[in-house]
C-alpha positions as CSV (number, residue, x, y, z in Angstrom):
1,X,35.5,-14.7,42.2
2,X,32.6,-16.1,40.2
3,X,31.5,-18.8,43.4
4,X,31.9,-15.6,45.8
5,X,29.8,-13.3,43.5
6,X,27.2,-16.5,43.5
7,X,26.7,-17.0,47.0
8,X,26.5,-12.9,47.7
9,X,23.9,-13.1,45.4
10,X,21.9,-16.3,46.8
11,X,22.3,-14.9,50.1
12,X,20.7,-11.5,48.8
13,X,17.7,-13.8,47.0
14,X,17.0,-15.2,50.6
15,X,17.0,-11.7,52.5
16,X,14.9,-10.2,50.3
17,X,13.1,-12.9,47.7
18,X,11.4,-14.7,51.4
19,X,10.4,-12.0,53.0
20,X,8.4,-10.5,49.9
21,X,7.2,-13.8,49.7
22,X,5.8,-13.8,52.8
23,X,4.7,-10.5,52.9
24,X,3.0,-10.5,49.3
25,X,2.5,-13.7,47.5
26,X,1.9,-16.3,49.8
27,X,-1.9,-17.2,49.8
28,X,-1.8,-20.6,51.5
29,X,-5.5,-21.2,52.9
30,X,-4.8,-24.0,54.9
31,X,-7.5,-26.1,56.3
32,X,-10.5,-23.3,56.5
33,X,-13.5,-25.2,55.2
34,X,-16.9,-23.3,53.9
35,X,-19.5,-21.7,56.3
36,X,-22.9,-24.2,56.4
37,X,-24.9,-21.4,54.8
38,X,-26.9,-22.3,51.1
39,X,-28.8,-19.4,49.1
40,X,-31.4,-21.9,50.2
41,X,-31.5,-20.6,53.7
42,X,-30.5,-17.1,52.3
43,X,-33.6,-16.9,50.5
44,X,-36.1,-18.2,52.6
45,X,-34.8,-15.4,55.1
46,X,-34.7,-12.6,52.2
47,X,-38.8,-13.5,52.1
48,X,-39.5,-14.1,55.8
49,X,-40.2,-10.0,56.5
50,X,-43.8,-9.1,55.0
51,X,-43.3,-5.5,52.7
52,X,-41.9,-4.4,49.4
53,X,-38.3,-5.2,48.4
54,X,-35.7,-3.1,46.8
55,X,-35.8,-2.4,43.2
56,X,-32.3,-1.5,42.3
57,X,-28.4,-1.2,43.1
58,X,-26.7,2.1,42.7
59,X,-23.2,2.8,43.8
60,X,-21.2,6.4,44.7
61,X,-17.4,6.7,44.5
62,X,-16.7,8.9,46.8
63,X,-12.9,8.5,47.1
64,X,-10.2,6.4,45.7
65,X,-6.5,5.4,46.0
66,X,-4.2,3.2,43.5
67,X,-2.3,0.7,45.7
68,X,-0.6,-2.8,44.1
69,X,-2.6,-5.3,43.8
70,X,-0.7,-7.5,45.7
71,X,-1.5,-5.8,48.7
72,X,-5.3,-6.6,48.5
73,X,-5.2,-10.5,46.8
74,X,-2.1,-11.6,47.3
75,X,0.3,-12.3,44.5
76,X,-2.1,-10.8,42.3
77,X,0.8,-8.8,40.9
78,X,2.3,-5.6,41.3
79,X,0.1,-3.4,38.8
80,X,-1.3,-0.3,40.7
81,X,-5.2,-1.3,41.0
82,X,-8.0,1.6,42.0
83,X,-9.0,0.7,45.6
84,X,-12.4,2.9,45.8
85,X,-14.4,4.1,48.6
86,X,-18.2,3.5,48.2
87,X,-21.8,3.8,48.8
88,X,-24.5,1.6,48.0
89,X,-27.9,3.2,48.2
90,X,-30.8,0.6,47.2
91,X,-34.6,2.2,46.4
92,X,-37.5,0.7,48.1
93,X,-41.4,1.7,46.7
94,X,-43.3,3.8,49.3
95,X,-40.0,4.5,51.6
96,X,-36.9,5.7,51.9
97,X,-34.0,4.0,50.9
98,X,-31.9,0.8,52.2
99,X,-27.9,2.2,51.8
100,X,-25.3,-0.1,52.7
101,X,-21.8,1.5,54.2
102,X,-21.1,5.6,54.3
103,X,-17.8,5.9,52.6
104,X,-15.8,9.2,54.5
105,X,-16.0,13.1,54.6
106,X,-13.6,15.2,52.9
107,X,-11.1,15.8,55.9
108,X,-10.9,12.2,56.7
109,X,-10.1,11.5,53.1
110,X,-7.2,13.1,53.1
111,X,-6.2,12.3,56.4
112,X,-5.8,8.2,54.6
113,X,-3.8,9.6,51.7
114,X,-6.9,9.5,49.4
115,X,-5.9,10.9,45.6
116,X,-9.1,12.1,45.1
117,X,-12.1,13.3,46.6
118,X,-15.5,13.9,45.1
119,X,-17.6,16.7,46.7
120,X,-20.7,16.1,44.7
121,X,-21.0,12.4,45.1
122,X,-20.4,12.9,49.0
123,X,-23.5,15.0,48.8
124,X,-25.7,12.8,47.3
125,X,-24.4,9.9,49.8
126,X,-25.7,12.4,52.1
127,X,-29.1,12.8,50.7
128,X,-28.9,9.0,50.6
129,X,-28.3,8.8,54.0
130,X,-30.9,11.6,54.9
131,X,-33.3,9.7,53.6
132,X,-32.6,6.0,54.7
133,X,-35.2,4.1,56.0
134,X,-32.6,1.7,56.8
135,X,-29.0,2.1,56.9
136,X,-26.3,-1.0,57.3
137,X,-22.5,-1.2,57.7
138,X,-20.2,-3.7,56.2
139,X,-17.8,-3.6,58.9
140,X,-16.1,-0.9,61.7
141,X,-13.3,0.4,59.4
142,X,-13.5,4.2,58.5
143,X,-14.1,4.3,55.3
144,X,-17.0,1.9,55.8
145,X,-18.3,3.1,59.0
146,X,-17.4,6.8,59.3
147,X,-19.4,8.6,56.9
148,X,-22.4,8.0,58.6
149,X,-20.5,9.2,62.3
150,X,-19.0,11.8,61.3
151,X,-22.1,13.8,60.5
152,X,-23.0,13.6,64.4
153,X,-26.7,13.2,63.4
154,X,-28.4,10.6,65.9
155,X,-31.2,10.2,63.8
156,X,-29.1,8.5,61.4
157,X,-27.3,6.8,63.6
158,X,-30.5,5.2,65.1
159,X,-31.6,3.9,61.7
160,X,-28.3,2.2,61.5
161,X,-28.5,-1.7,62.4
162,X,-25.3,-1.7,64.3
163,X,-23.6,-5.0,66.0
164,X,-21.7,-4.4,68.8
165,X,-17.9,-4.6,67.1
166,X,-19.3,-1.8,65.0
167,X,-19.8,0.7,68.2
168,X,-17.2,2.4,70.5
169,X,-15.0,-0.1,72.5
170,X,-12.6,-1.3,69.9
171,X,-9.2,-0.3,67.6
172,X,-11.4,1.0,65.1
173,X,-14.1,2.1,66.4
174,X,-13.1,4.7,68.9
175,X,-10.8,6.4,66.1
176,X,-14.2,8.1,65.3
177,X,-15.7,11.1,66.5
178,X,-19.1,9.9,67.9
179,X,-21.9,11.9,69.5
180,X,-22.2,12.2,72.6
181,X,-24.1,9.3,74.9
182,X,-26.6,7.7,74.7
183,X,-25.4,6.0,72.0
184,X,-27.2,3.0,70.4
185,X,-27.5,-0.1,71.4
186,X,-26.1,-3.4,68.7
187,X,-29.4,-4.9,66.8
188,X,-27.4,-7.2,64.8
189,X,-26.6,-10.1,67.2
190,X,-25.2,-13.5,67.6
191,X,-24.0,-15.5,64.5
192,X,-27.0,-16.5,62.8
193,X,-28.3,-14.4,59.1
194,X,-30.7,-12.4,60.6
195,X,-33.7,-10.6,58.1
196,X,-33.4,-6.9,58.7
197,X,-35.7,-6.1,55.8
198,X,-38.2,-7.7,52.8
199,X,-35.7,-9.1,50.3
200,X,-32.5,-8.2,53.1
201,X,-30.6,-10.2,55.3
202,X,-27.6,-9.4,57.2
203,X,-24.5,-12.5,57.4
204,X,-22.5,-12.1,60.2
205,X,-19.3,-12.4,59.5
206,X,-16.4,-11.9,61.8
207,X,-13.2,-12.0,60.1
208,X,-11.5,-9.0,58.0
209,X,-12.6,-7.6,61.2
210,X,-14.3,-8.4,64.4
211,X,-17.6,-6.5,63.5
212,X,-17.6,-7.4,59.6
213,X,-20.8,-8.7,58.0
214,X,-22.1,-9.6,54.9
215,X,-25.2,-8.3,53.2
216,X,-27.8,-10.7,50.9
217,X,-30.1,-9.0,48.9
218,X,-33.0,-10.2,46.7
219,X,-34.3,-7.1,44.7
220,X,-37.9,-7.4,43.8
221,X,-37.4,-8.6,40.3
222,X,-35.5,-11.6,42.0
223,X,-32.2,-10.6,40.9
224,X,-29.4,-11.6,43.8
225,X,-26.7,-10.0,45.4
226,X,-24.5,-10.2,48.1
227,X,-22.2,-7.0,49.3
228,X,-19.0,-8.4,51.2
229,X,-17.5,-5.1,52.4
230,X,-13.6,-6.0,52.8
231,X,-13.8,-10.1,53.1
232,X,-13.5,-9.3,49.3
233,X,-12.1,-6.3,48.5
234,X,-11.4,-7.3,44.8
235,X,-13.6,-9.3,42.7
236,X,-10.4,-11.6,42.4
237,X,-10.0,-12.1,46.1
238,X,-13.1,-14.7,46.2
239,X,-12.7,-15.7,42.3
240,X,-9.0,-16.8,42.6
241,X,-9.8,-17.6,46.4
242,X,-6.7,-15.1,47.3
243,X,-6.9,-13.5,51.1
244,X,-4.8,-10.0,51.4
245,X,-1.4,-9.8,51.6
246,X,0.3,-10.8,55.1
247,X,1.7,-7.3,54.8
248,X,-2.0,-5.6,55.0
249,X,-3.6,-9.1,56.7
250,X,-0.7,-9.7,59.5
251,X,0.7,-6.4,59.9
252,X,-1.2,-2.9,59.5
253,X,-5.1,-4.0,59.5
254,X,-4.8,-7.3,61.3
255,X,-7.5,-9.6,60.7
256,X,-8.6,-13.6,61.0
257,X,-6.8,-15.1,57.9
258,X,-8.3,-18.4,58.6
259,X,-12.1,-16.7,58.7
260,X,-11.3,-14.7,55.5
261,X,-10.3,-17.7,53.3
262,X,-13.7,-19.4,54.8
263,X,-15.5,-16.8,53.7
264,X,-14.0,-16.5,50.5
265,X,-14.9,-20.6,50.4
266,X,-18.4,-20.0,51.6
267,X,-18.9,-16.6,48.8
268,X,-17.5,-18.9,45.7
269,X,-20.3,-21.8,47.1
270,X,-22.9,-19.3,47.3
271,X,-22.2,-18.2,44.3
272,X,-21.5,-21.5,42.3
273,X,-25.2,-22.8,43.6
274,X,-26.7,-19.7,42.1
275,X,-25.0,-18.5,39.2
276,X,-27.3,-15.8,39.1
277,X,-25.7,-14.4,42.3
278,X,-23.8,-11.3,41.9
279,X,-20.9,-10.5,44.2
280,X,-20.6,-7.2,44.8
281,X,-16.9,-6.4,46.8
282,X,-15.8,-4.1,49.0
283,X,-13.6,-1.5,46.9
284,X,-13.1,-3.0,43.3
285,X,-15.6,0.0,41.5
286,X,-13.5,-0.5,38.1
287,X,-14.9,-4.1,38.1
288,X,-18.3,-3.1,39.6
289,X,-19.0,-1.0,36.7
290,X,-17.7,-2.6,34.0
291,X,-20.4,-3.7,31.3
292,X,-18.8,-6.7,30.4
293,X,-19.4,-8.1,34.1
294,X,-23.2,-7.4,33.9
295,X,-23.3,-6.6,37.5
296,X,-26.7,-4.5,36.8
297,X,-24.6,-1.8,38.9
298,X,-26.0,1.7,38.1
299,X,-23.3,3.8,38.7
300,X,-24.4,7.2,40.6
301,X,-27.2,7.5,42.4
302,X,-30.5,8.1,40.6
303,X,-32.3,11.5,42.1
304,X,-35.4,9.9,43.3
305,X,-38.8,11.1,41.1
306,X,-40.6,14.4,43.2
């Protein structure tokens, strides 16, 4: 009875113990190797555009979610982290301000199983978006991208440096309600950083997705950061070098597993050249915000002085 009751129960180890495995812990990067980009090269192109650079970092929360963690770095554990949607609006002296990704309206919230929506912070993301003079997207997903759609206002839309992964044609991008044609045309093109702005350069990156790209900043005070949208959604995914789950990465947002652990490779080099650097990812606002990481984060945007 005992050697029976054994092998039910190794047989039940294997049907379930590999699978979850597979699905949730294994973080094998296999041979992906670094990008050949230095903060050298990010640097020289952060100065090559004459003009004043941002002064600051402020973030919005528009929405959140609690999800395991394993889902998001895989075999982080099981403990429910808060996956939040946000807004990044940067000021710049004598213009409007640079704001990176548009977070989602209220309907489209709950339409992904959001907990929580918040109506004031959506408004000042729309202020912030108002008054862009320059407006980038980490990547085509919707609660990066369709903020800025959704409001079917082409003046925004043409502030927005767009590549062309990030306009109708693909999975992603034609779940969005765009305006009607013309619609614009990609700016952001081929795979070299590209200076879109003093002290701002745009790092294609196609992995998470085919249209994702990373964003280098030098404020003017020479403080560093670089916003990685969903290559690293949690701070731990390019600490502990840990790509999402096959579950998420595989199976319900496929993406380039091989490209995400080089980019995880090529953030952790970035990052270990100049420890200054701070890494700012895609949805981990608990970490963000939290003193003891001295991100220099202000949480909220600031109302701009009359």
């Amino acid at each position: 009875m005992t050697k029976r009751l054994n092998w039910i129960l190794a047989v039940v180890l294997l049907l379930v113990g590999l699978p979850y495995y597979w699905l949730l812990i294994d973080n094998r990067a296999g041979d992906a190797q670094p990008k050949p980009i230095s903060i050298a090269q990010l640097r020289q192109a952060a100065a090559a555009l004459p003009g004043a650079a941002p002064t600051a970092v402020e973030v919005e929360l528009v929405t959140f979610r609690r999800l395991p963690g394993d889902l998001f770095a895989a075999g982080s554990g099981i403990k429910r982290r808060l996956i939040g949607v946000m807004v990044w609006r940067l000021p710049v002296p004598g213009k409007g301000p640079l704001v990176i990704d548009s977070a989602l309206n209220a309907a489209a919230a709950e339409q992904m199983g959001m907990e929580q929506f918040k109506p004031y912070a959506w408004q000042r993301v729309v202020t912030a978006l108002g008054d862009a003079s320059l407006i980038l997207i980490t990547h085509e997903h919707a609660d990066h991208l369709g903020g800025v759609v959704s409001l079917g206002r082409r003046d925004l839309l043409d502030r927005t440096l767009f590549n062309a992964q990030q306009l109708p044609g693909n999975r992603w991008t034609d779940l969005l309600t765009w305006p009607a044609p013309p619609l614009p045309q990609p700016t952001i093109t081929g795979a070299a950083i590209k200076p879109v702005a003093p002290g701002v350069v745009v790092i294609p990156a196609p992995s998470h997705t085919a249209g994702s790209q990373m964003v280098y900043v030098r404020l003017a005070d020479g403080r560093e950061y670089l916003f990685t949208g969903d290559i690293a959604t949690l701070a731990q995914n390019w600490q502990e070098q840990r790509a999402r789950s096959r579950l998420i990465g595989d199976w319900l947002a496929p993406e380039d597993r091989s490209e995400v652990y080089a980019w995880l490779k090529t953030i952790a080099a970035l990052q270990a050249a100049a420890p200054g650097l701070v890494v700012l990812p895609g949805h981990d606002f608990e970490w963000i915000v939290d003193p003891l990481n001295k991100t220099g984060v202000q949480s909220q945007f600031v109302k701009p002085a009359d």
